[in-house]
OpenMM code with the backbone's topology and positions (N, CA, C; nanometers):
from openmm import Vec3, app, unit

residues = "UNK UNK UNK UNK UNK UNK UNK UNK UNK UNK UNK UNK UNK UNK UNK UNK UNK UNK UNK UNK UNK UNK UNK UNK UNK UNK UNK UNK UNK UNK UNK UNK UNK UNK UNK UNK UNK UNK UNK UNK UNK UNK UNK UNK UNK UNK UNK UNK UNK UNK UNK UNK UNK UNK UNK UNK UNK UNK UNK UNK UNK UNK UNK UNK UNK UNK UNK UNK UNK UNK UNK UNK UNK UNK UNK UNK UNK UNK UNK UNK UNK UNK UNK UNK UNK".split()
positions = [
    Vec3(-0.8851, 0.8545, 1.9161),
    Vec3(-0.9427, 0.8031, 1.7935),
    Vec3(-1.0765, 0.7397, 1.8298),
    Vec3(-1.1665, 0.7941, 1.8145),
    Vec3(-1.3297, 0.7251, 1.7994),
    Vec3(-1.3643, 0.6218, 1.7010),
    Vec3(-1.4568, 0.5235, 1.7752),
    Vec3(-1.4871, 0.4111, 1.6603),
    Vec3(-1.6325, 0.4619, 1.6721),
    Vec3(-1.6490, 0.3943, 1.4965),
    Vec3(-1.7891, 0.4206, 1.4512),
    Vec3(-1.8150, 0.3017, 1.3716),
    Vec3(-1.9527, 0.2844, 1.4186),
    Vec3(-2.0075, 0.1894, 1.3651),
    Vec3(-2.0332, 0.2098, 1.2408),
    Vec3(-2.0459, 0.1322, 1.1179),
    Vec3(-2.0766, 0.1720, 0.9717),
    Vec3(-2.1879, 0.2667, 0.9609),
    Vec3(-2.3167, 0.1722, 1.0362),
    Vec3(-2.4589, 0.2805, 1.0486),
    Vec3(-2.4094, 0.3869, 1.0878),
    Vec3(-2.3727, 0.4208, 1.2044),
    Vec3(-2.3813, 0.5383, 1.2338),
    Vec3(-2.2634, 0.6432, 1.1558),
    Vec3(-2.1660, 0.6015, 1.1104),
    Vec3(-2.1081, 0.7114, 0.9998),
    Vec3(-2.1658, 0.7343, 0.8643),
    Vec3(-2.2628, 0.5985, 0.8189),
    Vec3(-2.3486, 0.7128, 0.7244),
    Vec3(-2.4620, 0.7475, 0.7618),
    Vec3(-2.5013, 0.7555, 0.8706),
    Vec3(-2.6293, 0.8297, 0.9212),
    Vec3(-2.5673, 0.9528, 0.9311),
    Vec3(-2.5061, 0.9540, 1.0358),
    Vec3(-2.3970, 1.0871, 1.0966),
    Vec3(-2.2663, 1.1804, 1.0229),
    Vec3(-2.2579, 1.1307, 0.8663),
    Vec3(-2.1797, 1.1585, 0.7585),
    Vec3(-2.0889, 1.2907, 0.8018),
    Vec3(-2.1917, 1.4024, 0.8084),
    Vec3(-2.1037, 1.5288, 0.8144),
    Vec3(-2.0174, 1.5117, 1.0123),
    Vec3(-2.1152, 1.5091, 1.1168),
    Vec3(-2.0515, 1.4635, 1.2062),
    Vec3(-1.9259, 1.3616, 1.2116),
    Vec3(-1.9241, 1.2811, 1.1487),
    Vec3(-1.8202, 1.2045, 1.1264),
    Vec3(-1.7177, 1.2798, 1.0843),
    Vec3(-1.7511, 1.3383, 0.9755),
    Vec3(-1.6051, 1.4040, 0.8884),
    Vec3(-1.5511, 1.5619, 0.9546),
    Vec3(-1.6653, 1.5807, 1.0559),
    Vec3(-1.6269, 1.6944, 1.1466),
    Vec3(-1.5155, 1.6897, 1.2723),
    Vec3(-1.5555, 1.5331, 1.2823),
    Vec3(-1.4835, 1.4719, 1.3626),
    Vec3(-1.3425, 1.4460, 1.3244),
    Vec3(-1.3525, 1.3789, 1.2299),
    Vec3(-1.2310, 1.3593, 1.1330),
    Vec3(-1.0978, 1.5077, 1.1430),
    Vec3(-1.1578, 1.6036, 1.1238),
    Vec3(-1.1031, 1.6991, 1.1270),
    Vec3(-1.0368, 1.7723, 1.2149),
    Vec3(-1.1530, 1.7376, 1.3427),
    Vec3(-1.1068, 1.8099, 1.4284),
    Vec3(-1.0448, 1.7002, 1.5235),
    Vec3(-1.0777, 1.6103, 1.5800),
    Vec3(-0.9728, 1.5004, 1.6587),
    Vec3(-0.9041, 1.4428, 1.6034),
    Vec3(-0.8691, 1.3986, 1.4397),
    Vec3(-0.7863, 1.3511, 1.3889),
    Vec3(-0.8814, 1.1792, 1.3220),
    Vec3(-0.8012, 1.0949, 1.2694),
    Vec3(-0.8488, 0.9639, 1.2386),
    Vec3(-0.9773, 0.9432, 1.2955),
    Vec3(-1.0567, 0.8701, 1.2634),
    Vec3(-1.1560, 0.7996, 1.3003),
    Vec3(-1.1876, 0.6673, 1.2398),
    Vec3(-1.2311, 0.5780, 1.3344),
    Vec3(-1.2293, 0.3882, 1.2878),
    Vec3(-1.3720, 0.3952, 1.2707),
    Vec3(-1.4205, 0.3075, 1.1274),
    Vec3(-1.5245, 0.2382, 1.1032),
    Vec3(-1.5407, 0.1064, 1.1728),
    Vec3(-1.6319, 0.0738, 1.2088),
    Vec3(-1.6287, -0.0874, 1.2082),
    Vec3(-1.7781, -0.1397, 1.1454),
    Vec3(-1.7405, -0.2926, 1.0714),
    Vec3(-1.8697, -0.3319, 1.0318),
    Vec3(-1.9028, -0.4499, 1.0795),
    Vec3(-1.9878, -0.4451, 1.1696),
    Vec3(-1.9896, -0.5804, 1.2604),
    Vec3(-1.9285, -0.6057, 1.3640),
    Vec3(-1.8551, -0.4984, 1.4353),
    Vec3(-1.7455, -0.5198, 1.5129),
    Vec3(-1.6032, -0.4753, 1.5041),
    Vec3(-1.6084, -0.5351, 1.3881),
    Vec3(-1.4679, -0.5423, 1.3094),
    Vec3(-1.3868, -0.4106, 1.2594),
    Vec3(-1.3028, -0.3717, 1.2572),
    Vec3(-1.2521, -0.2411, 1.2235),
    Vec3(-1.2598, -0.2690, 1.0889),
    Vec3(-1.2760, -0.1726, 1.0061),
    Vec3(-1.2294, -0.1996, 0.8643),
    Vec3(-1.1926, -0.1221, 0.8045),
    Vec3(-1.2104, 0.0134, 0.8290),
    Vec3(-1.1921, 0.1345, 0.7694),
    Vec3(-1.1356, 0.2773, 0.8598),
    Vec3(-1.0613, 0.3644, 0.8079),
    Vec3(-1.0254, 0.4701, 0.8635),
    Vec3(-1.0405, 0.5614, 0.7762),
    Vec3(-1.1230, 0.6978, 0.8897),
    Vec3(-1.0951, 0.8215, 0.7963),
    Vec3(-1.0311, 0.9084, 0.8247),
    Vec3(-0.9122, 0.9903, 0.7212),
    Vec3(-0.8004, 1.0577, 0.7750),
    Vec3(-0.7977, 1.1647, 0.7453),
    Vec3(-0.7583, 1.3192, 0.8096),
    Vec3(-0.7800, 1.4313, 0.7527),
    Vec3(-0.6602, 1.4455, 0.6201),
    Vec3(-0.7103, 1.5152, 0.5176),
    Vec3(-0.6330, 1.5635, 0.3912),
    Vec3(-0.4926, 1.5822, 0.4316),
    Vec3(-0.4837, 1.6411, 0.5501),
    Vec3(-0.2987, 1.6843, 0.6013),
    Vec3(-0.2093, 1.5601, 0.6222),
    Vec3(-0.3323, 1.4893, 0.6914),
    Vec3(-0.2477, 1.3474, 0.7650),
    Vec3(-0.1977, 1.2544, 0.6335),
    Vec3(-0.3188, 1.2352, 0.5281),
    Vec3(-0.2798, 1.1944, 0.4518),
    Vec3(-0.1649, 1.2163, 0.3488),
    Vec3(-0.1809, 1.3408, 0.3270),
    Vec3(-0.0473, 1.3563, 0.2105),
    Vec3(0.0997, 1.3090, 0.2876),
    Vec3(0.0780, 1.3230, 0.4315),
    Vec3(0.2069, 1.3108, 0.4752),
    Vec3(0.2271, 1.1620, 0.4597),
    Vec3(0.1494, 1.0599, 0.4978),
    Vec3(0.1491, 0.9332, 0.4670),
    Vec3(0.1872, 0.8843, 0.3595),
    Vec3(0.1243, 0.9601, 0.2488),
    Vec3(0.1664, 0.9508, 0.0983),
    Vec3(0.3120, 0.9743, 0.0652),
    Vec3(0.3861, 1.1021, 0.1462),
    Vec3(0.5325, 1.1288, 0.1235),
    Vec3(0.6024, 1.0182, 0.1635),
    Vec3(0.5838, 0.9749, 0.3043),
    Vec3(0.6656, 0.8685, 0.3822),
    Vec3(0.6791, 0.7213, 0.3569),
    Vec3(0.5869, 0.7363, 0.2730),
    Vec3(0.5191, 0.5690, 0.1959),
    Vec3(0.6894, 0.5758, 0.1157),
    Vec3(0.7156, 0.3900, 0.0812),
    Vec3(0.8004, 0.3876, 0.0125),
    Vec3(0.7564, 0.4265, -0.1204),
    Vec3(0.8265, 0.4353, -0.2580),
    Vec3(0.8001, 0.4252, -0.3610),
    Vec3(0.7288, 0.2378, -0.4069),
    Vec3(0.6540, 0.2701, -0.5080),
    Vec3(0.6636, 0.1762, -0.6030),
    Vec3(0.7404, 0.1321, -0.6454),
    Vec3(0.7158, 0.0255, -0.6898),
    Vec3(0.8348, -0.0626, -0.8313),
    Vec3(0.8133, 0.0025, -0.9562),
    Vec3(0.7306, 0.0963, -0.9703),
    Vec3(0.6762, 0.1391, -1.1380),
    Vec3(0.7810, 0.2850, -1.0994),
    Vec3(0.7383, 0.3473, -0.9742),
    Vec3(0.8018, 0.4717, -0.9219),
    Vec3(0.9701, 0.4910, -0.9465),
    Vec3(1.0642, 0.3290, -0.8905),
    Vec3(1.2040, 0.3284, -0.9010),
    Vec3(1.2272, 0.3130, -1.0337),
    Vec3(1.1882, 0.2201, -1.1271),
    Vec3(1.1808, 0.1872, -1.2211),
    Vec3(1.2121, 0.3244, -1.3025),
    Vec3(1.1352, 0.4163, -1.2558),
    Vec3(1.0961, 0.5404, -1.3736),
    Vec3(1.2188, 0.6399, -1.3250),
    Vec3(1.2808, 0.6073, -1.2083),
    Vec3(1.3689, 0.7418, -1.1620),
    Vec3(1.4941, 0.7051, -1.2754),
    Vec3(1.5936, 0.8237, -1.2342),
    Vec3(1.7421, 0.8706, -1.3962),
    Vec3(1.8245, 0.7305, -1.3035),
    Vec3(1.7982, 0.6962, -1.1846),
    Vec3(1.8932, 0.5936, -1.1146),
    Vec3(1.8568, 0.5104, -1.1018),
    Vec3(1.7423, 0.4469, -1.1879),
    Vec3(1.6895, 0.2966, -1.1830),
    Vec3(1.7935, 0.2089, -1.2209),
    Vec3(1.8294, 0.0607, -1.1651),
    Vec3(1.8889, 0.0161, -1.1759),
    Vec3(1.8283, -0.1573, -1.1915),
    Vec3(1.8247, -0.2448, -1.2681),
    Vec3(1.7807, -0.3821, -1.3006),
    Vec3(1.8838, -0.4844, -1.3236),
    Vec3(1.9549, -0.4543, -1.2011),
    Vec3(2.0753, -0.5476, -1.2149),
    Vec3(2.0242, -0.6801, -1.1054),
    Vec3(1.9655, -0.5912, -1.0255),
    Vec3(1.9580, -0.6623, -0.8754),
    Vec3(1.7946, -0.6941, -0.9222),
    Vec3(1.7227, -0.7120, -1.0137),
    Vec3(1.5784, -0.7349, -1.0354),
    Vec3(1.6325, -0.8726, -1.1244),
    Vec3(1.7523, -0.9090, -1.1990),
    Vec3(1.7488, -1.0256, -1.2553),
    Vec3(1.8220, -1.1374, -1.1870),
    Vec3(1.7616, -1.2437, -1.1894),
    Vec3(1.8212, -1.3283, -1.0512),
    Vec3(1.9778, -1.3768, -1.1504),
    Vec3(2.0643, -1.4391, -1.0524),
    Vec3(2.1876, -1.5037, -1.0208),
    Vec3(2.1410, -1.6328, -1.1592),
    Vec3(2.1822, -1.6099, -1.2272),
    Vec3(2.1517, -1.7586, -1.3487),
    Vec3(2.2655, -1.8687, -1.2835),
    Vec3(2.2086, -1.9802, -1.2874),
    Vec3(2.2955, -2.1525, -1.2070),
    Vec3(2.4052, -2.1723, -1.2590),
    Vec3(2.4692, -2.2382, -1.2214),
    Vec3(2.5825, -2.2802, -1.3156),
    Vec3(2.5774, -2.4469, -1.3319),
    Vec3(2.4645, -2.4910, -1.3579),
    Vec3(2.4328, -2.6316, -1.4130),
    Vec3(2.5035, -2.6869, -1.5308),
    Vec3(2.5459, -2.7617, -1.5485),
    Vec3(2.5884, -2.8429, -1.6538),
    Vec3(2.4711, -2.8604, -1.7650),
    Vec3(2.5435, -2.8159, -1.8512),
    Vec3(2.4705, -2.9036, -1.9872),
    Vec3(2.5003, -3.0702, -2.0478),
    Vec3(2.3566, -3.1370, -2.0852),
    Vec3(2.3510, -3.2041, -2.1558),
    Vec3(2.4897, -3.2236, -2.2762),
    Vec3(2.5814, -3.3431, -2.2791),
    Vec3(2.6830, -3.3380, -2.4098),
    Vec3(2.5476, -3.3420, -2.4973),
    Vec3(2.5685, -3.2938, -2.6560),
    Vec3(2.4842, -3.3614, -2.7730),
    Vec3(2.5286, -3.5031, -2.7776),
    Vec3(2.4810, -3.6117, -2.8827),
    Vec3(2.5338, -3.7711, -2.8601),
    Vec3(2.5430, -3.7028, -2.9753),
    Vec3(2.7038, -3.7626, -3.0389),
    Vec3(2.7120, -3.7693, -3.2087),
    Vec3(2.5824, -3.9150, -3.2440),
    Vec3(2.5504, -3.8368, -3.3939),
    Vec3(2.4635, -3.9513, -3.4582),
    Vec3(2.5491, -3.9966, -3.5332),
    Vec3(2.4877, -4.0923, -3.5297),
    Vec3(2.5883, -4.1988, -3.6495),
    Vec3(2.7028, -4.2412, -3.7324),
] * unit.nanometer
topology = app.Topology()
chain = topology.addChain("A")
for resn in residues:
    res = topology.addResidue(resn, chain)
    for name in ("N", "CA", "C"):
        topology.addAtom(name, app.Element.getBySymbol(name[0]), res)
């Protein structure tokens, strides 16, 4: 995996993404700092499969279930009312 400095991946744009392709990932850094990765189209979708779902994603499946999304309600005592008068 090659690091690239910010300048030089947009100076070097198509080199970069040639790179990308053919060795796999490549790291940005800005200042030093890593901040960014670029990943070929293949690598990614697979990332995308292996990723968990969303909460919007389970939510939407025929086996969503919101039993375990509403918490345990207390079993606190209530206040008696005071009779008035």
């Amino acid at each position: 995996m090659r690091i690239w400095p910010v300048q030089d991946a947009k100076a070097r744009f198509s080199e970069f993404l040639d790179a990308c392709v053919s060795e796999g990932p490549q790291v940005v850094t800005r200042r030093g700092t890593e901040t960014a990765v670029l990943v070929p189209i293949g690598e990614w979708r697979r990332l995308q499969v292996a990723a968990r779902p969303s909460l919007k994603q389970l939510l939407l499946t025929d086996s969503a279930r919101t039993d375990s999304l509403v918490p345990v309600r207390s079993k606190a005592r209530r206040r008696q009312a005071i009779p008035l008068g």
